[in-house]
N, C-alpha and C positions, 0 to 999 in steps of 0.2 A: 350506800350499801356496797358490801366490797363483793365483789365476783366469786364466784365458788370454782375453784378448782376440780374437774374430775379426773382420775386416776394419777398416774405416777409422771414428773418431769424426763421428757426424751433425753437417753443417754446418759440418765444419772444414773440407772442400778444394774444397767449390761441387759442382755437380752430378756423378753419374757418368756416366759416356760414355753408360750405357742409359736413363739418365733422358732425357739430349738426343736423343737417338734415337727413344725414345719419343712427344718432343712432336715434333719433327719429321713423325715418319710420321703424327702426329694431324693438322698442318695439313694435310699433303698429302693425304690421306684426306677430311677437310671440303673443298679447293677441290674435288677431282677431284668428290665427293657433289653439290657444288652445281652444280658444269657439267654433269655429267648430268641433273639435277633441269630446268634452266633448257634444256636440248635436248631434254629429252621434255617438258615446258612448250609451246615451238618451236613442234615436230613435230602437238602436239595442235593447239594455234589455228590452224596453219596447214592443218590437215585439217578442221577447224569453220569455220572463216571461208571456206572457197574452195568452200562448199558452197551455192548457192543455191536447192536443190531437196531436199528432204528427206520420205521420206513413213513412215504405219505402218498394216499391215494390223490391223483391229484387230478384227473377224469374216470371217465369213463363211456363207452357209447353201447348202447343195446344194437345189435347185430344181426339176431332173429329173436324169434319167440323163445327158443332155448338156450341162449348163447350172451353175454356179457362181456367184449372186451374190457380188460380196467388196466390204466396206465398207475404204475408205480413208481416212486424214487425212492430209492434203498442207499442207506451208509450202514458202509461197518467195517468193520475193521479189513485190513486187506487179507490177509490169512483166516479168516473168519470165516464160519459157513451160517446163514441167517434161514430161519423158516417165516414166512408173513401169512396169514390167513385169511382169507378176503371174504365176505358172504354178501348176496343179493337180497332185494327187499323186494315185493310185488307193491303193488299200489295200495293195498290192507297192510304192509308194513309187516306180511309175515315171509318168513325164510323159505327165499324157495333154489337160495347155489348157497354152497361153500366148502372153499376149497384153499389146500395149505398148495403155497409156493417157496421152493428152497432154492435158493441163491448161495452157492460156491465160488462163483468165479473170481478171481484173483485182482477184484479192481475194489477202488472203496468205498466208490458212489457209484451208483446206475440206477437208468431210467431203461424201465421193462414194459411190454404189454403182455397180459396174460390173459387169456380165455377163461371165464368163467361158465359151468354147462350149469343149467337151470332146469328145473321142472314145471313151470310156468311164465310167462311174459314178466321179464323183472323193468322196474322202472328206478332203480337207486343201485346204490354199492356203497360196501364199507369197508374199511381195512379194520380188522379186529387187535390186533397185534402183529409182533415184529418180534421173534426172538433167535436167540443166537442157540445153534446146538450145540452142546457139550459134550 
């Protein structure tokens, strides 16, 4: 009995239609991969760079029933004037300080304490934002 051959001999009639199709969808797949890649690239530096004022709460200690110290570090740019807003949590997690701090001074990093006044025993803090005034 002689063997039965299925489909076509390798490399006698050049590619099959799924083989082209296959690399086809591959380039398409790498540009569309890299235009995404290079628009969330974009998107980042231009969120980074148009930021002049950038701050981080990096303690803080309760000091009475009314009263919040919170340490800050502030960048920005050196001629820059930045406003940060800070607010207190109670142990319920509701608002009970907050208050904006504006930073002018002529340096381009600093580490601040600021007082925060409260209207009940706060047990947290958070810095809300950091923004530059215009």
């Amino acid at each position: 009995m002689a063997a039965v051959r299925e489909g076509l001999p390798d490399g006698r009639y050049g590619r099959s239609a799924d083989a082209r199709a296959d690399r086809t969808l591959k380039i398409v797949g790498a540009v569309l991969g890299a235009g995404l890649l290079a628009l969330i690239a974009w998107f980042g530096y231009d969120y980074i760079a148009g930021q002049d004022v950038s701050g981080r709460l990096t303690g803080f200690k309760v000091v009475a029933d009314d009263a919040v110290e919170v340490r800050l570090e502030i960048t920005k740019d050196k001629g820059a004037t930045g406003v940060c807003t800070v607010r207190t949590l109670d142990e319920y997690h509701d608002e009970v300080g907050r208050k904006d701090f504006t930073f002018g001074q002529h340096q381009e990093d600093m580490v601040k304490v600021v007082t925060v006044r409260t209207t009940a025993r706060a047990t947290s803090a958070e810095l809300i934002d950091c923004t530059p005034v215009r």
